[in-house]
N, C-alpha and C positions, 0 to 999 in steps of 0.2 A: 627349440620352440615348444614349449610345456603346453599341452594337454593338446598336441594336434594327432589330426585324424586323416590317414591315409587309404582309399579305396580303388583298388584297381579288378575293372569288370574288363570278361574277353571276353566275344562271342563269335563263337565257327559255328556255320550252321546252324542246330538245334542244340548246341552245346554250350549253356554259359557258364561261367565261373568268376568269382567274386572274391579277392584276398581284402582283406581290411587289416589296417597295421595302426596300431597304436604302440606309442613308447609307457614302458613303465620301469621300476625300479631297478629290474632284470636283465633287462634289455628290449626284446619286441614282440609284442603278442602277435601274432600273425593268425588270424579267421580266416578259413579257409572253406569256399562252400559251392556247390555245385545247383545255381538258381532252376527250381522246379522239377529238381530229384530229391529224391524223400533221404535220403543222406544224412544224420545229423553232417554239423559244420565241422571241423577239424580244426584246433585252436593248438598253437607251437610257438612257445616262444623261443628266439633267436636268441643267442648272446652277442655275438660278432653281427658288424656292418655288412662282409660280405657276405653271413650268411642270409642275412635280411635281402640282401640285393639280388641270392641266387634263388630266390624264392619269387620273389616280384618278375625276375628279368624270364621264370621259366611261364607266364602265360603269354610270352611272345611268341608265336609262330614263325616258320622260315616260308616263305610265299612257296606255291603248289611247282612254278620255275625255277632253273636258275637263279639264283637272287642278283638283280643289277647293283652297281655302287651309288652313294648319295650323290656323285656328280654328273651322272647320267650313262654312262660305259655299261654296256650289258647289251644281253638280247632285246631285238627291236620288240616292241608291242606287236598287238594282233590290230588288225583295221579292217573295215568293210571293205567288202569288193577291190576296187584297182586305188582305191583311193589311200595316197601313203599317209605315214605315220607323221606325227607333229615334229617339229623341230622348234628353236630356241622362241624364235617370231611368236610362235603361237602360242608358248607355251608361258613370256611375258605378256600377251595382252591379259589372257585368262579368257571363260567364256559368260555372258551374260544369263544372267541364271534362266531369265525366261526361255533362254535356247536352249537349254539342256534336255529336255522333255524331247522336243521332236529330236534332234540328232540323235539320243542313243535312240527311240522309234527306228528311226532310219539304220542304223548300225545293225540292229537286232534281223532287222526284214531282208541286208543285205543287197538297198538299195542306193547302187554306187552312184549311178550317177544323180538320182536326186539328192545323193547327199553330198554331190560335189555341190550342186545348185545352191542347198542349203548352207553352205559351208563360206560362199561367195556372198550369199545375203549378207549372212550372220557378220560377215566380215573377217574371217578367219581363213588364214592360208593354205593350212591341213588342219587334218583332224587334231585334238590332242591326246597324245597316247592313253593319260588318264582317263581319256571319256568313251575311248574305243576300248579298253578294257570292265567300268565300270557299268557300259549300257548292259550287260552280261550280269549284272551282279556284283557285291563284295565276296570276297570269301572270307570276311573278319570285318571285323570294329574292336577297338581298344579303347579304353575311355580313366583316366586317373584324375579322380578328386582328391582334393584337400582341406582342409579347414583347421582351424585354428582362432577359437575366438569368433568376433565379427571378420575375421580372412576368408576369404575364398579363391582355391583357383582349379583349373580344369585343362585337363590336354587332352585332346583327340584325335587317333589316328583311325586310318581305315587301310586294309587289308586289299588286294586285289592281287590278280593271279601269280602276277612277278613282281612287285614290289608293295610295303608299304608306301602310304602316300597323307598328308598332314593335307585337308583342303582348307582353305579360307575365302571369307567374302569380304572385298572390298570397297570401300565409301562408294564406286559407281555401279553394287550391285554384280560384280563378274567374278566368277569363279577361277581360283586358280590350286594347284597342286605341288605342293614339295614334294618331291618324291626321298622315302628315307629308306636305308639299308637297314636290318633288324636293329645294329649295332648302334644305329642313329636311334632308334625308339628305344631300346635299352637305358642309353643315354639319356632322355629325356626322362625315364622313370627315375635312374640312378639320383638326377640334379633335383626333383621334387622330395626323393627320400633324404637326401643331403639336406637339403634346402629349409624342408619343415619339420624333419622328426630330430634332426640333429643339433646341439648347440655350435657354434661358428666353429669352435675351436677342432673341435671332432670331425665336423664336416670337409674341412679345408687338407684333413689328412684321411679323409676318405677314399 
């Protein structure tokens, strides 16, 4: 896809960093910069696919845990007080975004049982794991833009202690969480680099 424009932004902490990837005659110019350090930028062009892809796939982090699998297998989450971790139920409904505010409150303060109380309003069976680790904070965001012409498109992940996690809102307003293994965010970078800097033919043998 001629003249597209790839950016992939991480942020840990107070650390961000920014690769931008354009194709050229060469192969891939890769910008490389470190947002609000005096640094100039670092500018490499690739010749090879994977080495474009070992560059993209290195602002991935491995979660601060264990890392769990995308199908749910791994160490349980962390949850307030006595109150256990979510299972499949809740983590289909998703949660309404208006609640999201007071339950992680309640997570943070460590008050179990009104946040059993709260949990029975709201409508939800348990907690769900994403929202007992994210009332704490992320430890990352990931964010990859594209363009191409009048194209646009955007992926975003977030970071949290033991897994990445992909959130989404849906038509009634409620929150819900894929949870991804690095390998799965990987992936998602690899198919946008495939996707938009590559022609089909190259792509499909990428």
């Amino acid at each position: 896809m001629s003249g597209a424009t790839l950016s992939v932004t991480a942020q840990y902490g107070e650390l961000r960093e920014r690769a931008t990837v354009v194709r050229t005659g060469g192969g891939f110019e890769v910008t490389s910069e470190h947002i609000g350090s005096a640094a100039p930028p670092r500018c490499i062009v690739h010749r090879k696919v994977a080495s474009l892809l070992d560059a993209v796939h290195g602002l991935v982090r491995r979660p601060a845990v264990p890392e769990t699998t995308s199908d749910g297998a791994g160490p349980p989450y962390a949850a307030a007080g006595d109150v256990s971790t979510a299972g499949a139920a809740s983590a289909a409904s998703g949660v309404a975004v208006e609640d999201v505010p007071l339950l992680t409150s309640l997570v943070r303060r460590g008050a179990a049982d009104e946040l059993a109380e709260a949990l029975r309003v709201c409508g939800l069976p348990v907690l769900p794991p994403w929202l007992a680790e994210a009332a704490f904070g992320l430890d990352g965001v990931l964010s990859c833009e594209v363009s191409a012409g009048d194209r646009h498109g955007r992926i975003d992940v977030q970071l949290l202690r033991s897994t990445w996690v992909r959130l989404r809102l849906d038509r009634e307003h409620r929150v819900h969480a894929e949870r991804l293994a690095v390998a799965d965010v990987r992936r998602l970078l690899t198919s946008a680099c495939t996707t938009w800097l590559l022609p089909a033919t190259v792509g499909a043998a990428a």
